[in-house]
C-alpha positions as CSV (number, residue, x, y, z in Angstrom):
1,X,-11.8,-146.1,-14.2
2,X,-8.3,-146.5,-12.8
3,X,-8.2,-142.4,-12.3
4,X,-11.5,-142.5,-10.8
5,X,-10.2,-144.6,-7.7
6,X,-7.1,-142.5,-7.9
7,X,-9.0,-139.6,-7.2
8,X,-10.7,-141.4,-4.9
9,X,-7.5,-142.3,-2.8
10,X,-6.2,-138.4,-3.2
11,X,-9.1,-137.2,-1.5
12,X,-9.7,-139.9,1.0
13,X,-6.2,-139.4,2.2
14,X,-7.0,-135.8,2.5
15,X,-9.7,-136.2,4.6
16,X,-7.9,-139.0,7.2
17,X,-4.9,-136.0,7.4
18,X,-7.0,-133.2,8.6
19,X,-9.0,-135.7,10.7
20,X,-5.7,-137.2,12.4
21,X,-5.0,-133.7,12.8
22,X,-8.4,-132.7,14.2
23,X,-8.1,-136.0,16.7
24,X,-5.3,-134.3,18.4
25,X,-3.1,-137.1,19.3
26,X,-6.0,-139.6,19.8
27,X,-7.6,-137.2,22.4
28,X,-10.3,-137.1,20.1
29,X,-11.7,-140.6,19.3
30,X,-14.5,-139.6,16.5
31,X,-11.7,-138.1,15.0
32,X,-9.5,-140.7,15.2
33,X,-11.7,-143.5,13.9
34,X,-12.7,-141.1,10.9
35,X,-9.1,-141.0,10.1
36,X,-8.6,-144.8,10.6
37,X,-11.8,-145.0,8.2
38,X,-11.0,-142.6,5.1
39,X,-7.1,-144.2,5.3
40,X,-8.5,-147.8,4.7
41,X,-11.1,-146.3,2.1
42,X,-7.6,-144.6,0.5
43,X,-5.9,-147.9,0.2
44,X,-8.7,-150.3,-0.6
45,X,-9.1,-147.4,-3.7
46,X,-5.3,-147.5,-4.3
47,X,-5.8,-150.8,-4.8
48,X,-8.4,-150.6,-7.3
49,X,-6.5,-147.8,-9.3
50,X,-3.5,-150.2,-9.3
51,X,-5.5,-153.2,-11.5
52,X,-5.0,-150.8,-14.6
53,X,-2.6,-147.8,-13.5
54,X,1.2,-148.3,-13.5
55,X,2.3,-148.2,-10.0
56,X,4.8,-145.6,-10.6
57,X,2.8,-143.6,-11.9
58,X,-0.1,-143.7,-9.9
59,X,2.2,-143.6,-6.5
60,X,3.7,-140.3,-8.3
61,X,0.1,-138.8,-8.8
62,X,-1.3,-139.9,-4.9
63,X,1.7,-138.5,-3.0
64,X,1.9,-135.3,-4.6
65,X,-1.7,-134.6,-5.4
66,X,-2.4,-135.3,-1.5
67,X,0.3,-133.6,-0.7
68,X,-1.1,-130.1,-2.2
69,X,-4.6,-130.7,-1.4
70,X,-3.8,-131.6,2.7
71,X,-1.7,-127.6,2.3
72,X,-4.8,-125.7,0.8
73,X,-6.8,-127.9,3.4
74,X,-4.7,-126.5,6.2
75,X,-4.9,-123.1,4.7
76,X,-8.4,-122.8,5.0
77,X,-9.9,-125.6,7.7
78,X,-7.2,-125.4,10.2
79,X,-5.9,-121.7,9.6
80,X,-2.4,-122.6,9.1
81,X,-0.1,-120.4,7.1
82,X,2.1,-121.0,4.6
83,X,5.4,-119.0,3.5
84,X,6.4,-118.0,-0.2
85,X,8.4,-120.8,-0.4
86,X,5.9,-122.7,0.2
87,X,3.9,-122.1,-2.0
88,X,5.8,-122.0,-4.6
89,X,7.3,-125.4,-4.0
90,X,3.3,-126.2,-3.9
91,X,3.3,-124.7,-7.5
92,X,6.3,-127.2,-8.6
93,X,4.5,-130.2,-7.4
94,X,1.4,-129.2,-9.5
95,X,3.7,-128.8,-12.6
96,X,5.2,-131.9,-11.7
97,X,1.8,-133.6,-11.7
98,X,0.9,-132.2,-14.9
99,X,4.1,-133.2,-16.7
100,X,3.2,-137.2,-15.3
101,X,0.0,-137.1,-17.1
102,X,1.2,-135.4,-20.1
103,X,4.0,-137.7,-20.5
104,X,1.3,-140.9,-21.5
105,X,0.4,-143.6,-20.0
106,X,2.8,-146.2,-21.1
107,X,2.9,-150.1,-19.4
């Protein structure tokens, strides 16, 4: 269950990112308090994943799997551009997150 509310903080993060984006500075108030919202939902589920994931880990996992999905989110919901380099160093975080999971879950 603890990658459940993982997955649950990865995406809620990614939606308070493109909404804090969307508010413009605050201009925006829906926005805002959508961001506010979904950041809150992302911790309370942190919180939840943390009872049986290691903290390490599961800090590892949130930061970089947010990390790539708030990029492809950009790509296509805000039309911002990214370079090669980019992308590749999007690649690298992936395998990164791949090689955390492979390596077992040990306490």
């Amino acid at each position: 269950m603890g990658y459940v509310y993982l997955l649950l903080t990865i995406l809620s993060e990614t939606v308070a990112v493109i909404f804090m984006k969307l508010s413009k500075g605050f201009e925006n108030k829906i926005n805002a308090g959508i961001a506010i919202l979904t950041y809150v939902a992302g911790f309370v589920f942190l919180t939840l994943a943390l009872k049986t994931l290691p903290a390490g880990l599961a800090n590892a996992v949130w930061a970089g799997a947010s990390t790539v999905l708030v990029a492809i989110a950009g790509v296509y919901f805000l039309k911002e551009e990214l370079s090669v380099i980019q992308i590749v160093s999007l690649i690298l975080i992936i395998v990164g997150l791949i090689g955390l999971n492979l390596g077992g879950n040990r306490h």
